[in-house]
Backbone as ProteinMPNN parsed JSONL, in Angstrom:
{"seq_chain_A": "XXXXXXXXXXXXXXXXXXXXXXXXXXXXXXXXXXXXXXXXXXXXXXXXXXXXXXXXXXXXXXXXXXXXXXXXXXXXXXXXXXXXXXXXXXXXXXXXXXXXXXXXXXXXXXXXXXXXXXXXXXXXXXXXXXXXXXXXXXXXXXXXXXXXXXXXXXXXXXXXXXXX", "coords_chain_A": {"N_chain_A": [[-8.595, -17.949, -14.797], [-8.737, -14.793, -13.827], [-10.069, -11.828, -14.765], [-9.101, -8.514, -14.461], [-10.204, -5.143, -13.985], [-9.721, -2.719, -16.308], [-8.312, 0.622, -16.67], [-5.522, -0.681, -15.441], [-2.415, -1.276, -13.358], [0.64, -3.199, -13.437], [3.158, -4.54, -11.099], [5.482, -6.136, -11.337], [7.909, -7.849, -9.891], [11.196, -8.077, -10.686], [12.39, -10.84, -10.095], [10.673, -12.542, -9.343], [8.639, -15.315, -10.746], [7.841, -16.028, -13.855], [4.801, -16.835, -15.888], [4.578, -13.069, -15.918], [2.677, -10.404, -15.027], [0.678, -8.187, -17.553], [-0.355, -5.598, -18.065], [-2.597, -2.011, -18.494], [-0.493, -0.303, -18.162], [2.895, -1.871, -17.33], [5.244, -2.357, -14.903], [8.291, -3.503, -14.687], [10.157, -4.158, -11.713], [12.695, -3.857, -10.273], [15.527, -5.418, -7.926], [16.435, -3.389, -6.802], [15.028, -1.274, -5.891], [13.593, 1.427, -4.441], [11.366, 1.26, -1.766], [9.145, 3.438, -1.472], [9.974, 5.081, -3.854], [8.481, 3.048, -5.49], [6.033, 3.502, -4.567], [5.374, 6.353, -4.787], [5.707, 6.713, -8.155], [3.938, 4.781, -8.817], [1.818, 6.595, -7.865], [1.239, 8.143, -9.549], [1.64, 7.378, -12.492], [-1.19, 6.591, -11.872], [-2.476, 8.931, -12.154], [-2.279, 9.989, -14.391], [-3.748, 8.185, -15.844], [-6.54, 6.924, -17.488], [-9.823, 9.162, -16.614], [-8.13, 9.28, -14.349], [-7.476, 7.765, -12.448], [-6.282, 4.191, -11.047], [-7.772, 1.363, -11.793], [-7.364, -1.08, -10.972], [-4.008, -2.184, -8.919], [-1.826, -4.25, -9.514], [0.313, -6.477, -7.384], [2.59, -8.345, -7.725], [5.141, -10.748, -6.805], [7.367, -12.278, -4.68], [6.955, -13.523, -1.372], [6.017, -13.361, 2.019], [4.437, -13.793, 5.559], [3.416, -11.07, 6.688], [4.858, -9.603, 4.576], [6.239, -8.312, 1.717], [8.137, -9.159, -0.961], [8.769, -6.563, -3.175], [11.174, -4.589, -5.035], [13.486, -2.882, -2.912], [11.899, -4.334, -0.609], [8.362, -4.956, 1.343], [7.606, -4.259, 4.358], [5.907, -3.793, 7.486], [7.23, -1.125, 8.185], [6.965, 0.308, 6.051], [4.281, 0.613, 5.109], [3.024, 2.883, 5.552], [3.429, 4.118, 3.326], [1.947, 3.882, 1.523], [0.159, 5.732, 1.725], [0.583, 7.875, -0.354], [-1.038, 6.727, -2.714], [-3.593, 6.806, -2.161], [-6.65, 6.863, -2.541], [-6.3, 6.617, -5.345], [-6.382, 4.305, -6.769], [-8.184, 1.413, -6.734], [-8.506, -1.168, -6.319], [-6.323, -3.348, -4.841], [-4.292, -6.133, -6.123], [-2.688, -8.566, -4.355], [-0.405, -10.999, -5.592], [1.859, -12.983, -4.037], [3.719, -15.288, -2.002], [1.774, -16.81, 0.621], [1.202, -14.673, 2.218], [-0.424, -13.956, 3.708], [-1.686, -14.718, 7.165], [-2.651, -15.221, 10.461], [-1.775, -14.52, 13.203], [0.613, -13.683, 15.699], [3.624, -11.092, 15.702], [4.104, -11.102, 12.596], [1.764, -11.088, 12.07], [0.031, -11.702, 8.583], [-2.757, -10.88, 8.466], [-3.496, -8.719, 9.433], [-1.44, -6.833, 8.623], [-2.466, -6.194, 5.807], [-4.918, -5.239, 6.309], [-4.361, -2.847, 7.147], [-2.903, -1.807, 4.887], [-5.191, -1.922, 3.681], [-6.822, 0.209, 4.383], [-4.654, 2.288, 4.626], [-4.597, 2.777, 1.911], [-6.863, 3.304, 0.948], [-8.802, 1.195, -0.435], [-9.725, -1.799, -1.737], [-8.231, -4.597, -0.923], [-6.666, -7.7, -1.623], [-5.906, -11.214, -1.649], [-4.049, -14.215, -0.433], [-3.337, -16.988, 1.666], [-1.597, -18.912, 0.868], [1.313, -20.334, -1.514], [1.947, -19.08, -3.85], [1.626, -19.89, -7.415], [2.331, -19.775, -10.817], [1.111, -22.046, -12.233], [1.355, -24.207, -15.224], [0.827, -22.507, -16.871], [2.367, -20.955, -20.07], [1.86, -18.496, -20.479], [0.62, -15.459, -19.801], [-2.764, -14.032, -20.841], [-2.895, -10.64, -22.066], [-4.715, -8.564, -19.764], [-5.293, -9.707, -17.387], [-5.029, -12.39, -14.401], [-3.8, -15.395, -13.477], [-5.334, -17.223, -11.89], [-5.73, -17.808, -7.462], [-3.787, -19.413, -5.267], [-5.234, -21.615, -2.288], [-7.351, -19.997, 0.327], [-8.59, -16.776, -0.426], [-8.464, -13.889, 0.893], [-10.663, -10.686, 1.328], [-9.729, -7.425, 2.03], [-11.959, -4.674, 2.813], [-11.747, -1.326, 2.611], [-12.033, 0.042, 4.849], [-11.056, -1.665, 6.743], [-11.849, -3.914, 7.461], [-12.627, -7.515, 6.828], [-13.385, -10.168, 4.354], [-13.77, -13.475, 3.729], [-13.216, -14.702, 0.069], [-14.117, -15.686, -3.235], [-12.235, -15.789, -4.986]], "CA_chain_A": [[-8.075, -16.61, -15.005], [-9.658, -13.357, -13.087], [-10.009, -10.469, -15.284], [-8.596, -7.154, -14.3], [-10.65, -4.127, -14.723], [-8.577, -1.266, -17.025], [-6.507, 1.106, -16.463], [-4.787, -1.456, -13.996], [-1.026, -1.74, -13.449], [0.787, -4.507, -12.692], [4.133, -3.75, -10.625], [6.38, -7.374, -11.066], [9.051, -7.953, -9.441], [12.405, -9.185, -12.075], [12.666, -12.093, -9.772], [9.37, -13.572, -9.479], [8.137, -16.526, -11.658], [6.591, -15.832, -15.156], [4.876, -15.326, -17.05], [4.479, -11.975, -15.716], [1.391, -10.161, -16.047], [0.704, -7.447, -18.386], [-1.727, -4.535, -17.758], [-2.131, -0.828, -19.138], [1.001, 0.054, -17.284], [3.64, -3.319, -16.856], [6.603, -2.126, -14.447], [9.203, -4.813, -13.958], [10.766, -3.909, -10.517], [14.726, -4.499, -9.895], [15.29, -5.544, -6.245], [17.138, -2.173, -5.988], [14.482, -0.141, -5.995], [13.007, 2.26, -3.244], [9.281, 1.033, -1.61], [8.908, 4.995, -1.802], [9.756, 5.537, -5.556], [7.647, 2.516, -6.45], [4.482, 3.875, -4.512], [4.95, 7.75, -5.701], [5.576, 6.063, -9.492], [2.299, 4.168, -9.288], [0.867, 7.72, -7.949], [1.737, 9.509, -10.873], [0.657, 6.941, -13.43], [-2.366, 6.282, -11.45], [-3.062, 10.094, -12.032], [-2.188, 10.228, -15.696], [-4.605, 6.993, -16.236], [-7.921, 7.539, -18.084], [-10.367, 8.848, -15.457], [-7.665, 9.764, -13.117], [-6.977, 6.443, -11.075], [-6.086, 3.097, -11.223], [-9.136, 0.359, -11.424], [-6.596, -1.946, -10.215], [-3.127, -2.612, -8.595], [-1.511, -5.828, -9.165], [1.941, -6.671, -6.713], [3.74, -9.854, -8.381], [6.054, -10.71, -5.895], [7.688, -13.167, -3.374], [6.238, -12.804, -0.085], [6.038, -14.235, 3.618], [3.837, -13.687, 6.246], [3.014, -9.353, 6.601], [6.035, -9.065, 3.996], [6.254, -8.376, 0.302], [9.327, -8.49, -1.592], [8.609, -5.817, -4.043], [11.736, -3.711, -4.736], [14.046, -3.917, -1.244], [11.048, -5.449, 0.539], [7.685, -3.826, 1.976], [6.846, -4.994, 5.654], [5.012, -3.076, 8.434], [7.432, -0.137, 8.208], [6.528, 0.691, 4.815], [2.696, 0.209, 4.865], [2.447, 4.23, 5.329], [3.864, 4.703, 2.278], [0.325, 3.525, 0.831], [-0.911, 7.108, 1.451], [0.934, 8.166, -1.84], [-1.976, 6.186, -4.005], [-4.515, 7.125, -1.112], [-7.622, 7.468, -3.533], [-6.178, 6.817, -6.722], [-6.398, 3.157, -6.701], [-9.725, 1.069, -6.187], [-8.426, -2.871, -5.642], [-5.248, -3.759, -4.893], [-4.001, -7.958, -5.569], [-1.177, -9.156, -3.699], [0.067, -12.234, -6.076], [2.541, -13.198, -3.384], [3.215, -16.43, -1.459], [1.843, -16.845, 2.118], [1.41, -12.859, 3.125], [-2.047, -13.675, 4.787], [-1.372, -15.117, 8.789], [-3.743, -14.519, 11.618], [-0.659, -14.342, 14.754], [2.284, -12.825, 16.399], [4.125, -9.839, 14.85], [3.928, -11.051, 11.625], [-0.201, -11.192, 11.107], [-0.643, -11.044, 7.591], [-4.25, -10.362, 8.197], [-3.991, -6.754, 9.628], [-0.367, -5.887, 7.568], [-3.799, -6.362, 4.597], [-6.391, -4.716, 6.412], [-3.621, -1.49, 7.241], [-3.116, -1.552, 3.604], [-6.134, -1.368, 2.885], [-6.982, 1.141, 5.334], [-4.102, 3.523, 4.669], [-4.695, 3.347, 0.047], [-8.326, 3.497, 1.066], [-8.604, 0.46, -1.513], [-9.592, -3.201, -1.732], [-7.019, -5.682, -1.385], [-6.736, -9.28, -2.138], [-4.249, -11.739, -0.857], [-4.126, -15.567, 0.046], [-2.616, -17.599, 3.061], [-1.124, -20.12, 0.866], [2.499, -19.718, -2.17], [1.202, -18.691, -5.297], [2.156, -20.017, -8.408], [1.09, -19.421, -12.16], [1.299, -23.493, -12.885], [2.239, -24.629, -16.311], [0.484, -21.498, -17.581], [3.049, -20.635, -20.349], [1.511, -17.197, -20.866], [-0.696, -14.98, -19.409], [-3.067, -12.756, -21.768], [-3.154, -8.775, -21.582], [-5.127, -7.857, -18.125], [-5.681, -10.932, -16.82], [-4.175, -12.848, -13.331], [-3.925, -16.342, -13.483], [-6.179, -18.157, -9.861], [-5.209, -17.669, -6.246], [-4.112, -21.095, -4.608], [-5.28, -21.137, -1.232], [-8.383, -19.057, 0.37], [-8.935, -15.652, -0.638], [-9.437, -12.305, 1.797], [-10.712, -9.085, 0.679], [-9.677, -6.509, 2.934], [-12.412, -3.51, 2.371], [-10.999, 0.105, 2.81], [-12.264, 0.706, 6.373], [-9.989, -2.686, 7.06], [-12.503, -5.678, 7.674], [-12.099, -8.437, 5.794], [-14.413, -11.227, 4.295], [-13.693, -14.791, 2.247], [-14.224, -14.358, -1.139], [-14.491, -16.98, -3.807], [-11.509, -15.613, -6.338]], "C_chain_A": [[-9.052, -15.589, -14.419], [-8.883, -12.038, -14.414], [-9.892, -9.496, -14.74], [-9.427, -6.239, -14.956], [-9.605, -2.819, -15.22], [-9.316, 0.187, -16.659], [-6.111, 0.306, -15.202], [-3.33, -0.846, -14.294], [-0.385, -2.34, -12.764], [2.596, -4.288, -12.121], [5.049, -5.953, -10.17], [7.61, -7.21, -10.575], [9.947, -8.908, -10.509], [12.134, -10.199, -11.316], [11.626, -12.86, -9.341], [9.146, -14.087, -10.551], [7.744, -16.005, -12.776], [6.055, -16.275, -15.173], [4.162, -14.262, -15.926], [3.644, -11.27, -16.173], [1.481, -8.595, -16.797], [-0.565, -6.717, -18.447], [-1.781, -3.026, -18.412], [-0.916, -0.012, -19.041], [1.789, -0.968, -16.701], [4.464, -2.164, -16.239], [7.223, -3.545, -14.463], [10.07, -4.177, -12.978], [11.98, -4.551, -10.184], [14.544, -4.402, -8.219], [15.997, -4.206, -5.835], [16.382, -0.952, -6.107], [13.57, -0.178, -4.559], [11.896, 1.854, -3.059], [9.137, 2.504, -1.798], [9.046, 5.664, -2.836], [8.441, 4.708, -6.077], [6.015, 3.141, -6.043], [4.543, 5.346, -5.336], [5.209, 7.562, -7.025], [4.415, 5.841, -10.298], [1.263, 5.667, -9.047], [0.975, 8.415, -9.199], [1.443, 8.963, -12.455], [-0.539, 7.009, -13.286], [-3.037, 7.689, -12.213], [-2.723, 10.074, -13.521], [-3.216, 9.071, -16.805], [-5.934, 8.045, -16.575], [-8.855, 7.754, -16.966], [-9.27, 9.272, -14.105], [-7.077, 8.969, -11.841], [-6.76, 5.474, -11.972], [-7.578, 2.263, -11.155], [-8.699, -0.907, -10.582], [-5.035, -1.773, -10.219], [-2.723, -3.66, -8.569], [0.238, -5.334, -8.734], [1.898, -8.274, -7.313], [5.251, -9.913, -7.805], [6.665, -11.707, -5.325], [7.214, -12.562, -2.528], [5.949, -13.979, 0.794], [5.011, -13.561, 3.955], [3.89, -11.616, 6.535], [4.474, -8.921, 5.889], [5.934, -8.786, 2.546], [7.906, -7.905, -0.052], [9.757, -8.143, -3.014], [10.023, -4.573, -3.864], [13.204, -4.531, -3.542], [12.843, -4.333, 0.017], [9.929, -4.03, 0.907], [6.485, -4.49, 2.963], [6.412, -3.4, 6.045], [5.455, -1.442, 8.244], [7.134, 0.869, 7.02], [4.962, 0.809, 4.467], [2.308, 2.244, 4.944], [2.939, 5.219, 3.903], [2.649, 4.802, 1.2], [-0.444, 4.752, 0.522], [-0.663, 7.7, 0.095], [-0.477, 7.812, -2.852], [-2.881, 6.06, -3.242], [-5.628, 7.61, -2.034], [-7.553, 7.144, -5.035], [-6.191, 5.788, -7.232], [-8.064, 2.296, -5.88], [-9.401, -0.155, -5.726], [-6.879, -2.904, -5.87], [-4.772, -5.517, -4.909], [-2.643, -8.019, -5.563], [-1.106, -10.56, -4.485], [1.119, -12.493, -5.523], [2.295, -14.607, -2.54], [2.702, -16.096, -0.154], [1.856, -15.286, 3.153], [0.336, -12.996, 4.125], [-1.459, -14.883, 5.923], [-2.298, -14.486, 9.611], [-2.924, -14.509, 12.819], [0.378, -14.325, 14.531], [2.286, -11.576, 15.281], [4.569, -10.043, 13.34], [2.615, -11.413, 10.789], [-0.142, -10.493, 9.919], [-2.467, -10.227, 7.56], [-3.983, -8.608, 8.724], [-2.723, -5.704, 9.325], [-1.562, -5.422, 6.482], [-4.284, -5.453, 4.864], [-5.2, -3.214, 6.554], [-3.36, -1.076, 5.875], [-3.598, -0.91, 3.005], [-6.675, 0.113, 3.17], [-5.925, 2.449, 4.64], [-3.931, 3.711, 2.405], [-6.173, 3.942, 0.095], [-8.689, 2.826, -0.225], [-8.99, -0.959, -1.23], [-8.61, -3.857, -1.574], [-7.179, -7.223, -1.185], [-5.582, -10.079, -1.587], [-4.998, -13.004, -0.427], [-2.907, -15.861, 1.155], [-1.816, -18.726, 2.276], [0.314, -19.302, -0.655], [1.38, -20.247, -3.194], [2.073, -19.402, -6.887], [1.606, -19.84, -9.719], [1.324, -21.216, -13.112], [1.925, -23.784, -14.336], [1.219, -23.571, -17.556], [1.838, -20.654, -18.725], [3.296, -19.136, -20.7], [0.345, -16.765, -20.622], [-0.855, -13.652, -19.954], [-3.436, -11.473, -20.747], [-4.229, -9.11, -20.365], [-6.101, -9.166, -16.955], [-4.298, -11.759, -15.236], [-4.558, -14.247, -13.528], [-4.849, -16.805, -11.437], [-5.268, -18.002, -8.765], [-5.255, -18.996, -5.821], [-4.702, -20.652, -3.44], [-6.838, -20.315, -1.318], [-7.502, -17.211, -0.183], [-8.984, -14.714, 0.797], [-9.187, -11.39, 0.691], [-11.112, -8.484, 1.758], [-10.887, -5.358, 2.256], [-11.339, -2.256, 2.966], [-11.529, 0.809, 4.199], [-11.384, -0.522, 7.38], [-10.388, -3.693, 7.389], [-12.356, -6.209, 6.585], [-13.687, -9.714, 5.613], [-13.264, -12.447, 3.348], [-13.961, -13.931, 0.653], [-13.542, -15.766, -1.802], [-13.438, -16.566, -4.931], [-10.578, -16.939, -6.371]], "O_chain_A": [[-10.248, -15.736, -14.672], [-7.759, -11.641, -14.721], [-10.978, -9.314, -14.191], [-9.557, -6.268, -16.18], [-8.886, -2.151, -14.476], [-10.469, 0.572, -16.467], [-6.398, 0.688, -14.067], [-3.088, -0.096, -15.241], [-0.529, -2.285, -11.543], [3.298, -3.787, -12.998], [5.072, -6.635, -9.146], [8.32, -6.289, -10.979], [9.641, -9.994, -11.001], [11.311, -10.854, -11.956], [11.893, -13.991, -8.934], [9.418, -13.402, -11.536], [6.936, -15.135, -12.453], [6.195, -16.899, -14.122], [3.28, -14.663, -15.166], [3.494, -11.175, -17.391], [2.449, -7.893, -16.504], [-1.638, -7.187, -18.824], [-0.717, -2.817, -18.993], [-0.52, 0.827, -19.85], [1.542, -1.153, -15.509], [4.489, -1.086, -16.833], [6.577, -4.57, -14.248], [10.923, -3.493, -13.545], [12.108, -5.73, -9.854], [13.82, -3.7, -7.514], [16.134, -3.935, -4.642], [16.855, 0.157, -6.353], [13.089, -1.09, -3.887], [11.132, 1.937, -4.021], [8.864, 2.554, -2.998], [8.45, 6.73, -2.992], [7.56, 5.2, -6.782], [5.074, 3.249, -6.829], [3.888, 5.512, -6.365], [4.846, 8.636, -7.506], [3.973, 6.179, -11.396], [0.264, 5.908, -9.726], [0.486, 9.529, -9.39], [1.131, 9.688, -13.399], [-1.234, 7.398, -14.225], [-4.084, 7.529, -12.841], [-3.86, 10.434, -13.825], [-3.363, 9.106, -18.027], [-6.25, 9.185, -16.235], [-8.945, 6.8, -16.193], [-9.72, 9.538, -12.99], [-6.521, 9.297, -10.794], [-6.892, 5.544, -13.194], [-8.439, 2.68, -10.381], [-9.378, -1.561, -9.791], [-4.542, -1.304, -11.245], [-3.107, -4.348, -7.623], [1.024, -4.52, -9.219], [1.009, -9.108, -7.143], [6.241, -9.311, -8.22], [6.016, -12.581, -5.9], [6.966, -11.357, -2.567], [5.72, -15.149, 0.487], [4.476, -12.791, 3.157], [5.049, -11.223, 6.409], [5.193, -8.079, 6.427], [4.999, -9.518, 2.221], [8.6, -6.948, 0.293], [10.512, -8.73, -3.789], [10.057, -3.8, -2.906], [13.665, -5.658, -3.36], [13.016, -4.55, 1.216], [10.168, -2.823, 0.869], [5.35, -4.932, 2.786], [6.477, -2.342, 5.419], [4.603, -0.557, 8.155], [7.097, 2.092, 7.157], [4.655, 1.164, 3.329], [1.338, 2.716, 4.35], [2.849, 6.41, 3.605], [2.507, 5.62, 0.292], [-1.273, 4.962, -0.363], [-1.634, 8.021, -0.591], [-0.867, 8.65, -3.665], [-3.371, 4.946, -3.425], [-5.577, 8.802, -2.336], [-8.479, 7.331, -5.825], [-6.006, 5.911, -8.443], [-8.712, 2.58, -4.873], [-9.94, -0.444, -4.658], [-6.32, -2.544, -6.906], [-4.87, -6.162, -3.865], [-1.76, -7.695, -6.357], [-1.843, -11.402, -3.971], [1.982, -12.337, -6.387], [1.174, -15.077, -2.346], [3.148, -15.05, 0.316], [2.305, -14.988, 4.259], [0.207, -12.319, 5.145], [-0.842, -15.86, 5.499], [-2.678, -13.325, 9.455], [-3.703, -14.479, 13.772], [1.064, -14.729, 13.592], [1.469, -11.213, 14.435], [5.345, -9.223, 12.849], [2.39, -11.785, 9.638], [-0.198, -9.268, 9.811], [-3.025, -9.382, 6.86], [-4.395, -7.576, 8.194], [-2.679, -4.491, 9.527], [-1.608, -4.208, 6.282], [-4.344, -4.561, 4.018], [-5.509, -2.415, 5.671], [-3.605, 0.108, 5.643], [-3.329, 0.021, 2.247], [-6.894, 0.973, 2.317], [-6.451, 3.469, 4.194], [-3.296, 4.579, 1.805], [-6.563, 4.88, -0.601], [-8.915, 3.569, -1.18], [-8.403, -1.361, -0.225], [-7.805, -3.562, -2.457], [-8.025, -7.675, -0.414], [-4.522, -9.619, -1.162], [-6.191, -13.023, -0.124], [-1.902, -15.193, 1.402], [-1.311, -19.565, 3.02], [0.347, -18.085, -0.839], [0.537, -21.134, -3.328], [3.255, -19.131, -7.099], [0.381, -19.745, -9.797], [1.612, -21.397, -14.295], [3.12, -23.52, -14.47], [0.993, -23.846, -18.734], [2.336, -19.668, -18.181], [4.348, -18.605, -21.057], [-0.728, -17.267, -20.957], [-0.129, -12.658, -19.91], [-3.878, -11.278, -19.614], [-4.414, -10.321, -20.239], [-7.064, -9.266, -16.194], [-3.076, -11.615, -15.206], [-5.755, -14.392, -13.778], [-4.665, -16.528, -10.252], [-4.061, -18.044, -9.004], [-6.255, -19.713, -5.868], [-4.811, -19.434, -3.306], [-7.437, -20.029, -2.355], [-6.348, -16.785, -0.228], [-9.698, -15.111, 1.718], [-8.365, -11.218, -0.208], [-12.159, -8.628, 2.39], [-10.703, -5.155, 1.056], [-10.33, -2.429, 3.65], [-11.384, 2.002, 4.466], [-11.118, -0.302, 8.561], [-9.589, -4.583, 7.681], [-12.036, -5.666, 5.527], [-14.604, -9.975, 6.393], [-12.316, -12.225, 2.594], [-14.635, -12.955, 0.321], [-12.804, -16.598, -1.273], [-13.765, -17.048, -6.015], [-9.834, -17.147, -7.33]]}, "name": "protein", "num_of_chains": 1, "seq": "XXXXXXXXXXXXXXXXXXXXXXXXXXXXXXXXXXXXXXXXXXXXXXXXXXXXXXXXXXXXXXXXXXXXXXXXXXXXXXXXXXXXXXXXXXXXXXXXXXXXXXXXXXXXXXXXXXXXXXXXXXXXXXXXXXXXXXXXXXXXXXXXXXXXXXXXXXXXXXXXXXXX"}
């Protein structure tokens, strides 16, 4: 389990796997919702959070290669929507399958690093499908393990390994 630093909020999608995590702010996300409500949403909690920001962003999602399907989906064309929570957010984790790719027009690695780049924010994300195993429940502000390697995009958009 990786601990979440608070005020997080965790933005699930209804149709991803449970258990579903649970942070100072849970959304559960219907596939009929706007990528542009859910980022100016998270701005507007973010800003009503103790302190003024988020400490973390968690996405709980399905997801492909530079895709997330949060909402009706949020590929390449959507990544400038990020400016909304531009500051107000410190780490963002992608719990999605398979978003990280290094080629063609669907490189997860620099959909990540633009991410990161345009929240001005950490982000997290693996190359491999995520699952929360025979975890029947996952406690308050906590993410169950990333299968797969790790990147952490920094907020100028390079990336390293990390060991989560």
């Amino acid at each position: 389990m990786i601990a979440i630093p608070q005020p997080a909020m965790a933005l699930n999608s209804e149709d991803a796997p449970g258990p579903h995590y649970k942070m100072w702010n849970t959304w559960e996300i219907p596939r009929s919702e706007e990528p542009d409500h859910i980022l100016k949403w998270t701005a507007t909690v973010a800003k009503s959070a103790p302190g003024g920001k988020l400490k973390a962003l968690i996405i709980n999602c399905h997801g492909s290669p530079a895709s997330l399907g949060l909402g009706k989906g949020i590929s390449w064309g959507q990544l400038s929507l990020f400016s909304n929570i531009s500051g107000l957010v410190d780490e963002i984790y992608i719990v999605a399958c398979n978003v990280v790719s290094f080629t063609g027009a669907k490189d997860g690695n620099l959909f990540c690093s633009a991410m990161a780049k345009t929240a001005k924010a950490y982000v997290y994300a693996s190359n491999e499908s995520q699952t929360t195993g025979l975890w029947p429940y996952i406690p308050y502000g906590k993410i169950d393990g990333f299968e797969g390697k790790v990147w952490k995009w920094h907020p100028d958009g390079s990336n390293e390994l990390t060991p989560l």
